[in-house]
Biopython code that builds the backbone (N, CA, C, O; Angstrom):
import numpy as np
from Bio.PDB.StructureBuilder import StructureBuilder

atoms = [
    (1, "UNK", "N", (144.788, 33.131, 63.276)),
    (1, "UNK", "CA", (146.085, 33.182, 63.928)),
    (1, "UNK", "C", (145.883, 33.601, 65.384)),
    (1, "UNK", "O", (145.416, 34.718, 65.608)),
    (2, "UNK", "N", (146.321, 32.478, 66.758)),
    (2, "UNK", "CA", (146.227, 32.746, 67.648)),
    (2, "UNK", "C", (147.237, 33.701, 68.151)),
    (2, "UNK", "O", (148.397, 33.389, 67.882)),
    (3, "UNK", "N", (147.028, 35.022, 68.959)),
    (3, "UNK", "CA", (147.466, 35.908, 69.678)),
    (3, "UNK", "C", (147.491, 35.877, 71.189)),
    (3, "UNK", "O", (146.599, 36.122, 72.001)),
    (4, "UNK", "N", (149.128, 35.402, 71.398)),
    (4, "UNK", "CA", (149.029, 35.379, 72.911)),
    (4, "UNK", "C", (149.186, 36.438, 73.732)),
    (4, "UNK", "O", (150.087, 37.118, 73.241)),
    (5, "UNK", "N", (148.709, 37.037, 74.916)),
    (5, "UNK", "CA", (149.149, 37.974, 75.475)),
    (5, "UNK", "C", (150.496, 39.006, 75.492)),
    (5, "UNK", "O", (150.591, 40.194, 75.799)),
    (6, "UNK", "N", (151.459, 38.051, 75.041)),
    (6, "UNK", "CA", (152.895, 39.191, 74.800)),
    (6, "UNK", "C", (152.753, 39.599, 73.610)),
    (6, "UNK", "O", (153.498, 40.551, 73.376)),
    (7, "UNK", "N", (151.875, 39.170, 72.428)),
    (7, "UNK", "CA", (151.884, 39.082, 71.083)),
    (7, "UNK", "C", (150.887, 40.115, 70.665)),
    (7, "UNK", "O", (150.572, 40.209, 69.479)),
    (8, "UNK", "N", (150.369, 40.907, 71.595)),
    (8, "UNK", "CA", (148.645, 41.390, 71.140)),
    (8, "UNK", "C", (149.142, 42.483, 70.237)),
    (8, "UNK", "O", (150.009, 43.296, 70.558)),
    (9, "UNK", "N", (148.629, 42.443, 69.277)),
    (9, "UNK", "CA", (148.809, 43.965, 68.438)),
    (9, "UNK", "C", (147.927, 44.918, 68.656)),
    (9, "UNK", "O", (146.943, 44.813, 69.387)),
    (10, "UNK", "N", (148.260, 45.904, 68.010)),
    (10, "UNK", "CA", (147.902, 47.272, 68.392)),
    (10, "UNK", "C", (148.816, 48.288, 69.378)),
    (10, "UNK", "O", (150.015, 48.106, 69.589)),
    (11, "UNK", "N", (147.777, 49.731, 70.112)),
    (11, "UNK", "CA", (148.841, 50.236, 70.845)),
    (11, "UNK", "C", (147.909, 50.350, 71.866)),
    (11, "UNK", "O", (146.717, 50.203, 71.598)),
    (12, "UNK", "N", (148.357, 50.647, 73.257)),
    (12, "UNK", "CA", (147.559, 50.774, 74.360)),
    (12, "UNK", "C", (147.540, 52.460, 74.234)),
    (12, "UNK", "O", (148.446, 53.271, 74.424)),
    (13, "UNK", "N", (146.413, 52.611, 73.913)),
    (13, "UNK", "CA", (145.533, 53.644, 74.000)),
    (13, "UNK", "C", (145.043, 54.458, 75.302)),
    (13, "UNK", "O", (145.128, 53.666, 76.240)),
    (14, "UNK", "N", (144.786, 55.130, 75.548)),
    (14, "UNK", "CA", (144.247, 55.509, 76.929)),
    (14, "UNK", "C", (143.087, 56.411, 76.325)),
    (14, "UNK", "O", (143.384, 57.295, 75.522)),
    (15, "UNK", "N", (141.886, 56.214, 76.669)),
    (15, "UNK", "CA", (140.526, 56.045, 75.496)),
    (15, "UNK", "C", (139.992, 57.412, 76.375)),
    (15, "UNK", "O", (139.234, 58.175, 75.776)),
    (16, "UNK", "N", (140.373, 57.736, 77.782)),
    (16, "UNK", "CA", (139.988, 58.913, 78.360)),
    (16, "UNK", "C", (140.098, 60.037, 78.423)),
    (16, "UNK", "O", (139.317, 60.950, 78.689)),
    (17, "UNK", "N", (141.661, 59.952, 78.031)),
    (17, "UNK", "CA", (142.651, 61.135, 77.704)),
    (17, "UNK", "C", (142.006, 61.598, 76.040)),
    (17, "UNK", "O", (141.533, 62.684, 75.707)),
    (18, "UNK", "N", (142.173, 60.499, 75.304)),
    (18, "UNK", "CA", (141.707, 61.016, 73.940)),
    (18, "UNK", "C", (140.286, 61.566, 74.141)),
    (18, "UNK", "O", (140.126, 62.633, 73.549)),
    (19, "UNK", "N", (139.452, 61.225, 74.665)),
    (19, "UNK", "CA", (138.162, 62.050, 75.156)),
    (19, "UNK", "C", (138.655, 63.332, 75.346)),
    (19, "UNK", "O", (138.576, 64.218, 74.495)),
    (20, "UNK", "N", (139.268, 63.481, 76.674)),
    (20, "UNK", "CA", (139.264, 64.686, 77.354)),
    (20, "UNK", "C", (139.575, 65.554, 76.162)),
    (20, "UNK", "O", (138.942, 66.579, 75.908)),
    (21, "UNK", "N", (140.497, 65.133, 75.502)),
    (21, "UNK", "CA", (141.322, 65.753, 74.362)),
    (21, "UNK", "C", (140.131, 67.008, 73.434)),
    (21, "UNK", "O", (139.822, 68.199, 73.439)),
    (22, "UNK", "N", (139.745, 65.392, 72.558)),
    (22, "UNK", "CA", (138.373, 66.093, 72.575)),
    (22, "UNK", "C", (137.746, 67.275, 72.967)),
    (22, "UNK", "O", (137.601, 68.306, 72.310)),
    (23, "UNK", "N", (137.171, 66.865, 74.799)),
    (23, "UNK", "CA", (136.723, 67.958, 75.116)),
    (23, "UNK", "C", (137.230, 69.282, 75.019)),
    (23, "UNK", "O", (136.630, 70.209, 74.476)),
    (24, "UNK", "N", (138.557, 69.364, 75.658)),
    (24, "UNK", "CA", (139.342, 70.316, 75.508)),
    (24, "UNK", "C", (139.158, 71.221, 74.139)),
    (24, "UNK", "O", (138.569, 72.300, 74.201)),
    (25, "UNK", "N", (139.627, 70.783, 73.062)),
    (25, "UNK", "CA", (139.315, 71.194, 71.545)),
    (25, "UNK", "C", (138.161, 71.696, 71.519)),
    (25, "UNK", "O", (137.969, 72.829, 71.078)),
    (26, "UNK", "N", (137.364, 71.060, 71.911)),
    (26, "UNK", "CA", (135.727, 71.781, 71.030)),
    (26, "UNK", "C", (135.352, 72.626, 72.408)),
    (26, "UNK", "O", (134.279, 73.200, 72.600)),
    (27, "UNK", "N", (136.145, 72.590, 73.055)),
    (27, "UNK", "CA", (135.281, 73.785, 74.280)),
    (27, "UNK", "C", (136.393, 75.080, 73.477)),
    (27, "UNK", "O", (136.010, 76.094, 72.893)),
    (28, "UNK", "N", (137.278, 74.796, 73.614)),
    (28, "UNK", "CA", (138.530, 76.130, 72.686)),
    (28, "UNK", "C", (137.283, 76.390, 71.599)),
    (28, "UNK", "O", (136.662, 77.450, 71.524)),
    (29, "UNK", "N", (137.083, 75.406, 70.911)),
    (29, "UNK", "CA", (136.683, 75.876, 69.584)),
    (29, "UNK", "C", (135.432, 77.174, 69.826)),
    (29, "UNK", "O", (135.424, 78.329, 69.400)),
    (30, "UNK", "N", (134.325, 76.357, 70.773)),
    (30, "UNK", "CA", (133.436, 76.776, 71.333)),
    (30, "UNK", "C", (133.610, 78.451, 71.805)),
    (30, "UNK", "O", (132.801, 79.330, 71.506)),
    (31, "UNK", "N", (134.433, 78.583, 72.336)),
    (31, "UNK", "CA", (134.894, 79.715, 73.210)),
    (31, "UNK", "C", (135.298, 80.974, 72.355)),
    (31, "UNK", "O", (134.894, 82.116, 72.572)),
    (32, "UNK", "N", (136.243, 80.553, 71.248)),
    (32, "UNK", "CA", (136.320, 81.145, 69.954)),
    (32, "UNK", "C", (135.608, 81.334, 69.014)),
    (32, "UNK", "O", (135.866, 81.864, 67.933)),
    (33, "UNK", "N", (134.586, 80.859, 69.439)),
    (33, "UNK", "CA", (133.367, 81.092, 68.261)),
    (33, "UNK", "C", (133.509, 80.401, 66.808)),
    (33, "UNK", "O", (134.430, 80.339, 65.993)),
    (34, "UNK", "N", (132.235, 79.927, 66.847)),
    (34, "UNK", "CA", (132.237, 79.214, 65.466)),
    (34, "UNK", "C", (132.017, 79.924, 63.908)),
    (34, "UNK", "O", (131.463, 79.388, 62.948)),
    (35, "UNK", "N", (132.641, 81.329, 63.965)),
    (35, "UNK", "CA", (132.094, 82.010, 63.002)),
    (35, "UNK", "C", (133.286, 81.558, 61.639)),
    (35, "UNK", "O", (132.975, 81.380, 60.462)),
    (36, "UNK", "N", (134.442, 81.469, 62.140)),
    (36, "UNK", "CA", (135.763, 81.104, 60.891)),
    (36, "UNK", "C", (135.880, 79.710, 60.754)),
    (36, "UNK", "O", (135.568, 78.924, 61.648)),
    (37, "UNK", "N", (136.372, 79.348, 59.530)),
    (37, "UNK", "CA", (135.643, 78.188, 58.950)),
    (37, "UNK", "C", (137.162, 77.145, 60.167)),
    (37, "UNK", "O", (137.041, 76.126, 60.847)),
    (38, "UNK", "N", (138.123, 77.850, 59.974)),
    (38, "UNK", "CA", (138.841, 76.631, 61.017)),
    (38, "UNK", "C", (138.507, 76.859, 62.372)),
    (38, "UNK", "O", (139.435, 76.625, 63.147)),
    (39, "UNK", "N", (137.570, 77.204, 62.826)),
    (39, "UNK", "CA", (137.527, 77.071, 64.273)),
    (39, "UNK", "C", (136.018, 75.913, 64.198)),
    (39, "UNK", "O", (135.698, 75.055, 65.021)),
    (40, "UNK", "N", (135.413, 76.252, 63.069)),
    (40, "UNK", "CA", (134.546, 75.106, 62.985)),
    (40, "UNK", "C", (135.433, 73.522, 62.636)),
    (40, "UNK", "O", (134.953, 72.579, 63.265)),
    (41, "UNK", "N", (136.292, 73.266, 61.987)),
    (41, "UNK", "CA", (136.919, 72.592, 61.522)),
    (41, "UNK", "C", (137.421, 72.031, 63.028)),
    (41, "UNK", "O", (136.902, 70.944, 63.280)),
    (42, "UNK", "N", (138.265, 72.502, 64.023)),
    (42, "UNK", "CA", (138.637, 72.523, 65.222)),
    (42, "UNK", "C", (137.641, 71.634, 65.937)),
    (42, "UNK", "O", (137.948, 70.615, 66.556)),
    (43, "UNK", "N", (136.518, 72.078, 65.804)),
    (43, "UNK", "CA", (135.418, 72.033, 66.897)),
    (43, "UNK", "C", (135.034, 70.658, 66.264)),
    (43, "UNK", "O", (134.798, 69.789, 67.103)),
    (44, "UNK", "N", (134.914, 70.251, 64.850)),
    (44, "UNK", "CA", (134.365, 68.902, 63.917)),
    (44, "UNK", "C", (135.556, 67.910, 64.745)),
    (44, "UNK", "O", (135.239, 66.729, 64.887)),
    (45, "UNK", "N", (136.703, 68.288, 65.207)),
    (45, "UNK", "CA", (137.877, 67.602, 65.338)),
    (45, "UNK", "C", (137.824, 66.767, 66.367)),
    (45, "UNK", "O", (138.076, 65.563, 66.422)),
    (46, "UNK", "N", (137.317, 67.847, 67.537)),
    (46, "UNK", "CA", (137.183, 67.568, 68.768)),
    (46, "UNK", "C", (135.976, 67.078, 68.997)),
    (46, "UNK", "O", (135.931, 66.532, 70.100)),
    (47, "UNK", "N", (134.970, 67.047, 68.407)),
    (47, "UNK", "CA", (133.608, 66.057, 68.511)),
    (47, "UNK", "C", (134.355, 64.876, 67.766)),
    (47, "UNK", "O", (134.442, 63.986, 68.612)),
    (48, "UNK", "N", (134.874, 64.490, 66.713)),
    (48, "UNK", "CA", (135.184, 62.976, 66.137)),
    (48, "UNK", "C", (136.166, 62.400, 67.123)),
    (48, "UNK", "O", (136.320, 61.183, 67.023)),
    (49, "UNK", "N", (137.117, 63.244, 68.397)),
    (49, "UNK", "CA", (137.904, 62.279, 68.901)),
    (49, "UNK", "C", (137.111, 62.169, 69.803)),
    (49, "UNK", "O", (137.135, 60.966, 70.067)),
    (50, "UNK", "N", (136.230, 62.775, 70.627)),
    (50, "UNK", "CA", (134.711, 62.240, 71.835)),
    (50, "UNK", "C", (134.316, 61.185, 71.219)),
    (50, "UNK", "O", (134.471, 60.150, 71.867)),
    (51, "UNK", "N", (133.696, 61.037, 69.826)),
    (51, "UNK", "CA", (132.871, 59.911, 69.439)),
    (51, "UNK", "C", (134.034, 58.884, 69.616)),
    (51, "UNK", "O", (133.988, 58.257, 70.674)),
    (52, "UNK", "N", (135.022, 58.612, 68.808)),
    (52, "UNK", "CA", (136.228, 57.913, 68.697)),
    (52, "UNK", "C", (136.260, 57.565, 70.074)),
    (52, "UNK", "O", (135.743, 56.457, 70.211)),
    (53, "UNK", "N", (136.602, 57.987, 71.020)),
    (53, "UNK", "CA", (136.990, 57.940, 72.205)),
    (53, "UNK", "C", (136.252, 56.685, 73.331)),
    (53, "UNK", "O", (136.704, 55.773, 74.024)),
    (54, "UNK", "N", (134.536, 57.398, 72.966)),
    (54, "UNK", "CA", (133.428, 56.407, 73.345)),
    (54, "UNK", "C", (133.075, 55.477, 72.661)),
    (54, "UNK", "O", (132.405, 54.668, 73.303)),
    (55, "UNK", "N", (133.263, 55.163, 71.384)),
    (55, "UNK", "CA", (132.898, 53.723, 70.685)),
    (55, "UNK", "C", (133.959, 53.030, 70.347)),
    (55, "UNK", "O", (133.830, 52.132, 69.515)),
    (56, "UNK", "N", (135.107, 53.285, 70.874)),
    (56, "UNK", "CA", (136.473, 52.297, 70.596)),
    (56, "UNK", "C", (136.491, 51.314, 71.618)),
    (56, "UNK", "O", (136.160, 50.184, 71.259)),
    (57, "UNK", "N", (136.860, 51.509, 73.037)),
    (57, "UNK", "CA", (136.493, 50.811, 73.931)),
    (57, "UNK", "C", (135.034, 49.862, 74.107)),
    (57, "UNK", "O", (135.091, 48.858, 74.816)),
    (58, "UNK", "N", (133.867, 50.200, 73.494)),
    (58, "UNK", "CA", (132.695, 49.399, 73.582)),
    (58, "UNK", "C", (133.274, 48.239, 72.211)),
    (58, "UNK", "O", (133.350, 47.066, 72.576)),
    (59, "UNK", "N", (133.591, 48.470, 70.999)),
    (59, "UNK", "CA", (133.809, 47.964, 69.948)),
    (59, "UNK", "C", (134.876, 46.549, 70.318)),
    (59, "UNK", "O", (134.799, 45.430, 69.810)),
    (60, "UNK", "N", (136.223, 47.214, 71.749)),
    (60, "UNK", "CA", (136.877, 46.518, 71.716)),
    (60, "UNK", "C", (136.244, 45.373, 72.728)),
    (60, "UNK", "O", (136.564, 44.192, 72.589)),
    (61, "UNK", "N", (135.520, 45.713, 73.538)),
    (61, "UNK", "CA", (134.410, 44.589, 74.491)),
    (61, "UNK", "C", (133.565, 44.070, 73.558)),
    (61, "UNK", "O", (133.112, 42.979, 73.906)),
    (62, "UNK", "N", (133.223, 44.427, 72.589)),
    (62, "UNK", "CA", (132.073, 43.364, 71.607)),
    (62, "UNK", "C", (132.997, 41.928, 70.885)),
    (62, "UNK", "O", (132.685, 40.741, 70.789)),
    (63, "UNK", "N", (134.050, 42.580, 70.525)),
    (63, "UNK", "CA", (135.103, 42.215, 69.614)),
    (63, "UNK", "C", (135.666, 40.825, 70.185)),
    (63, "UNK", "O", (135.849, 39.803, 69.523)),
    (64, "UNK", "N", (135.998, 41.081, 72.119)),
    (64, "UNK", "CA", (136.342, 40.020, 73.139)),
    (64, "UNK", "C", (135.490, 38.958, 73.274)),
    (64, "UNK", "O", (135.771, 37.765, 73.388)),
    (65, "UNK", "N", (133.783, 39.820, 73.238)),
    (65, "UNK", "CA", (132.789, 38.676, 73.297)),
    (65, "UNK", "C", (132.833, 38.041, 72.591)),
    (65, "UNK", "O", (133.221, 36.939, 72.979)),
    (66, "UNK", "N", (132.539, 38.133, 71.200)),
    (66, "UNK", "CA", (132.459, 37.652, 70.361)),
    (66, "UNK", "C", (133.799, 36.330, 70.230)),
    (66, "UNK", "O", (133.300, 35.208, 70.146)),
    (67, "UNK", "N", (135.270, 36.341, 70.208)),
    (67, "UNK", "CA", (135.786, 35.542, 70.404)),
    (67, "UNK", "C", (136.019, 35.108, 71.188)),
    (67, "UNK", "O", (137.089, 34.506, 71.284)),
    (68, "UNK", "N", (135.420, 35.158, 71.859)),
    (68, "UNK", "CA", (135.304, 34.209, 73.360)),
    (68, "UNK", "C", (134.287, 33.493, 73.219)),
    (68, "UNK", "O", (134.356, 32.604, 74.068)),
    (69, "UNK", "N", (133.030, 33.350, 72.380)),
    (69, "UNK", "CA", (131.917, 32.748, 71.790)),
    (69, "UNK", "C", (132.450, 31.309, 71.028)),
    (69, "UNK", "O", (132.383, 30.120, 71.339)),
    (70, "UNK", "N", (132.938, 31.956, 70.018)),
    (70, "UNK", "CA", (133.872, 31.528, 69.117)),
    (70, "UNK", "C", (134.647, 29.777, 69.811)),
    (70, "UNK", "O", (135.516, 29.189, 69.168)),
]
sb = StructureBuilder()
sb.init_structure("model")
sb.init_model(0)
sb.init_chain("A")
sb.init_seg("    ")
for serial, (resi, resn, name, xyz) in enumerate(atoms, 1):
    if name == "N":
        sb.init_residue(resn, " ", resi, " ")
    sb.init_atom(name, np.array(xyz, "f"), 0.0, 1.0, " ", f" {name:<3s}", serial, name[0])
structure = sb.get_structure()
């Protein structure tokens, strides 16, 4: 099913902010010490939205290549 530009699904994301986000979190977490089990939990949170953050945008450039191959 072709998707035209007014049609694209999904949501526009802003992939930097959710980083920073990230950062933000696990430096709190950091700062608070990782000794209580939710500040570790905190800190797991804010490393999965960094990773999230950096392999969404590469995923969505592979994704373009690829149908543009196509």
């Amino acid at each position: 099913m072709a998707v035209g530009p007014a049609k694209q699904r999904g949501m526009n994301i802003d992939w930097r902010r959710v980083g920073a986000a990230g950062s933000v979190i696990g430096g709190i977490a950091i700062m608070h010490g990782l000794k209580s089990r939710r500040w570790r939990y905190l800190h797991t949170f804010g490393v999965a939205l960094g990773i999230i953050s950096t392999a969404a945008p590469i995923l969505k450039r592979v994704k373009a290549i690829r149908a543009a191959q196509v």
